[in-house]
C-alpha positions as CSV (number, residue, x, y, z in Angstrom):
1,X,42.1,-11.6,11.4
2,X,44.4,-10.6,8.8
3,X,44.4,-11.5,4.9
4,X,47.8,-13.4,4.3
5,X,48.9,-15.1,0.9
6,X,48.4,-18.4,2.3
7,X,44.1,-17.3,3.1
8,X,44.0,-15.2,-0.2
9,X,44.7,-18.3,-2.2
10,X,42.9,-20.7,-0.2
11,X,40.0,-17.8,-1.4
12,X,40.5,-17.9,-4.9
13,X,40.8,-21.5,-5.3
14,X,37.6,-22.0,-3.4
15,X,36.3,-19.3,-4.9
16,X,37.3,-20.9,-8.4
17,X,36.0,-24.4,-7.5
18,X,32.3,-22.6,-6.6
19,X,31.6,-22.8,-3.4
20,X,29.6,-19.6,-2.0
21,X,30.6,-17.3,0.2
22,X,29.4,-18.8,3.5
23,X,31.0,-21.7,2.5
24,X,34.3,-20.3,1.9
25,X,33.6,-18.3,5.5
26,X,33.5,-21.5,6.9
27,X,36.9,-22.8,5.6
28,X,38.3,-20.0,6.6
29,X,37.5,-19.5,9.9
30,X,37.4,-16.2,12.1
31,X,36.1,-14.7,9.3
32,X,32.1,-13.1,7.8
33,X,30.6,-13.8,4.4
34,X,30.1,-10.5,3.8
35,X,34.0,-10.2,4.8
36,X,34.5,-13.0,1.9
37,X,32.5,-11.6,-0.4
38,X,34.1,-8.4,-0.4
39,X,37.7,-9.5,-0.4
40,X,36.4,-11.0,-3.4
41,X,35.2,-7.9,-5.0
42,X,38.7,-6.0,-4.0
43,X,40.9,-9.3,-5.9
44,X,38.1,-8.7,-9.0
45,X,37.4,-12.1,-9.2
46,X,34.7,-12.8,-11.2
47,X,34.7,-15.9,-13.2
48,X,33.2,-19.3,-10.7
49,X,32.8,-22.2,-11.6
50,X,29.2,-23.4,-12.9
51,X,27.8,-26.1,-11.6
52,X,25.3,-28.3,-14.0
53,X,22.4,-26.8,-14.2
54,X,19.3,-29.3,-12.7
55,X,16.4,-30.1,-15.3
56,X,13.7,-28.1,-15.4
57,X,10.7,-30.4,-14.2
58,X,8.0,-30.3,-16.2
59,X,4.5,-28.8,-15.5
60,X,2.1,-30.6,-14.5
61,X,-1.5,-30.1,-17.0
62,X,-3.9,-27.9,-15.5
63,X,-6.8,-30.1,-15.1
64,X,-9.9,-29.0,-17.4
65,X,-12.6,-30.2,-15.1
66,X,-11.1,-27.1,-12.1
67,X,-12.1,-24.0,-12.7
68,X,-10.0,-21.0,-12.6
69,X,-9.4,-19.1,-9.7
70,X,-11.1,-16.1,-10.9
71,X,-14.2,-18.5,-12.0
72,X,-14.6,-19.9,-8.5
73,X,-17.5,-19.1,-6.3
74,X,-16.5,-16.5,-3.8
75,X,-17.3,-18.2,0.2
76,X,-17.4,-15.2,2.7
77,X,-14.3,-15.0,4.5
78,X,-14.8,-16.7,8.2
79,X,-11.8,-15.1,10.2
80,X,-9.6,-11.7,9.8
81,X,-9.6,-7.8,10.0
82,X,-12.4,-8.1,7.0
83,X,-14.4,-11.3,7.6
84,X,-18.0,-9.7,8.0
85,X,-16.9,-6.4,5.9
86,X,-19.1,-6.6,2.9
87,X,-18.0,-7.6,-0.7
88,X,-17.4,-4.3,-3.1
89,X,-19.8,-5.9,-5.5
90,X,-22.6,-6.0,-2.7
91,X,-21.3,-2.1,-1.1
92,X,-21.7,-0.5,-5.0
93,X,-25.3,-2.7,-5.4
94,X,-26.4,-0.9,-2.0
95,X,-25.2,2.2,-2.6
96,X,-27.7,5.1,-1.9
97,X,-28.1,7.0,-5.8
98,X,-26.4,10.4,-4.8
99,X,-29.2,13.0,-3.0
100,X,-29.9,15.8,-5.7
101,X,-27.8,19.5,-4.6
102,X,-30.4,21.6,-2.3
103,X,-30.8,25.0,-2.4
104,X,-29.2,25.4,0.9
105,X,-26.0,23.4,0.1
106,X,-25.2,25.5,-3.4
107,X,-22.5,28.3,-2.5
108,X,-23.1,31.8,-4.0
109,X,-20.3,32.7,-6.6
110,X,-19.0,35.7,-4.8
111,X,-18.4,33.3,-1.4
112,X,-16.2,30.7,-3.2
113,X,-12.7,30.9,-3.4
114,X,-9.2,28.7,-4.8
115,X,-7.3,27.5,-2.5
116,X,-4.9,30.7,-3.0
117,X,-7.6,33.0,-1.3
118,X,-8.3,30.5,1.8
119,X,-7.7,32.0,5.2
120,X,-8.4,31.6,8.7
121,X,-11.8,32.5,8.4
122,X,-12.9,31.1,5.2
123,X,-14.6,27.6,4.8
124,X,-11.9,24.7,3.7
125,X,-15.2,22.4,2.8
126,X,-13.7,21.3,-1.2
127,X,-16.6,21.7,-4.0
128,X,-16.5,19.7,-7.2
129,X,-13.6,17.4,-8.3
130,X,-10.0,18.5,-7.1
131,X,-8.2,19.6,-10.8
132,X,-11.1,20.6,-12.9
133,X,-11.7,24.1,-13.2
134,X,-14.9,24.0,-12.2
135,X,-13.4,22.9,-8.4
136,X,-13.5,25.4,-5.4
137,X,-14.2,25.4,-1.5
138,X,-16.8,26.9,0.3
139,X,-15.1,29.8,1.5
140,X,-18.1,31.1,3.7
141,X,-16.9,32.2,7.6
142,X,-15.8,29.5,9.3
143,X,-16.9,28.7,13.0
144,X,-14.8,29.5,15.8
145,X,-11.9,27.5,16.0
146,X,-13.2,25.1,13.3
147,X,-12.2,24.8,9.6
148,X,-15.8,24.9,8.1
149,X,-18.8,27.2,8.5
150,X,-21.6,26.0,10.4
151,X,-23.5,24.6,7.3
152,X,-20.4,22.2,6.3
153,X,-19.3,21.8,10.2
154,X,-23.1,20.1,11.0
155,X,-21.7,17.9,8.0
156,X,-18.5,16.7,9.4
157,X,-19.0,16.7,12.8
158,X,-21.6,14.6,13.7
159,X,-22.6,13.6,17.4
160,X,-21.2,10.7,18.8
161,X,-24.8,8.7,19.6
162,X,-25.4,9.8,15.9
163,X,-22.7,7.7,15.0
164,X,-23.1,5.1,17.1
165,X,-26.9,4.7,16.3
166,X,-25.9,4.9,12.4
167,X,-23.3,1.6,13.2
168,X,-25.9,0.1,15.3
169,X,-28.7,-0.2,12.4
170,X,-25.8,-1.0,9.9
171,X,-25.6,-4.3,11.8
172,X,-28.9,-5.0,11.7
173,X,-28.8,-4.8,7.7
């Protein structure tokens, strides 16, 4: 399909009467609306004609008696990925109070290190809150073929029926 005179000004005048693109692709025939719309683009035309704009309904009142959305009682969800996952509000009231730092868990100063002296061999196990200075990892030997040393490795790696038990009792709660 080829643009003659006869199709380019069949274009502009539909163009200029308002119809869209598809429209005008229609008309045409044998041709796309993206084809129309950038023939359109290439001729510069860029004036259409409006078409009366419809009234603007108007709102209806929020009733008073309703409350809000954010002032409704929240029902547990019934169905979905989340439907017996508990409500933040309930996971923050249940949350365990933090377990005070032990003597075995506090790093001596010489075995930390940034994250500019990690190697191989040194414990990746992040200390503190990542961009504060007082932030560091553990840096004590690592196991074999592990990033952590056997302390922090215990930590991360737990069994599998450890796991499982821990979801088990969960349920029960």
């Amino acid at each position: 399909m080829s643009w003659t005179d006869e199709r380019v000004e069949l274009l502009k005048k539909l163009w200029g009467d308002g119809l869209s693109a598809s429209q005008i692709a229609g008309e045409l025939g044998e041709v796309t609306r993206n084809a129309v719309i950038g023939k359109v683009h290439r001729l510069g035309l860029s004036g259409r004609a409006k078409t009366a704009p419809t009234a603007a309904r108007p709102r209806k009142p929020m009733r008073e008696a309703e409350p809000r959305r954010d002032e409704r009682p929240q029902r547990p969800m019934t169905h979905g990925n989340t439907a017996l996952a508990p409500s933040l509000e309930q996971m923050v009231q249940e949350a365990p109070a933090p377990a005070p730092q032990s003597a075995d868990n506090v790093v001596p100063m010489g075995q930390r290190c940034t994250i500019m002296n990690l190697t191989e061999s040194t414990c990746r196990w992040p200390m503190g809150e990542p961009g504060t200075d007082g932030f560091y990892f553990c840096g004590g030997k690592t196991k074999q073929g592990l990033p952590y040393c056997a302390h922090h490795a215990r930590i991360a790696y737990q069994p599998v029926q450890d796991r499982r038990r821990d979801r088990r009792l969960a349920y029960l709660a």
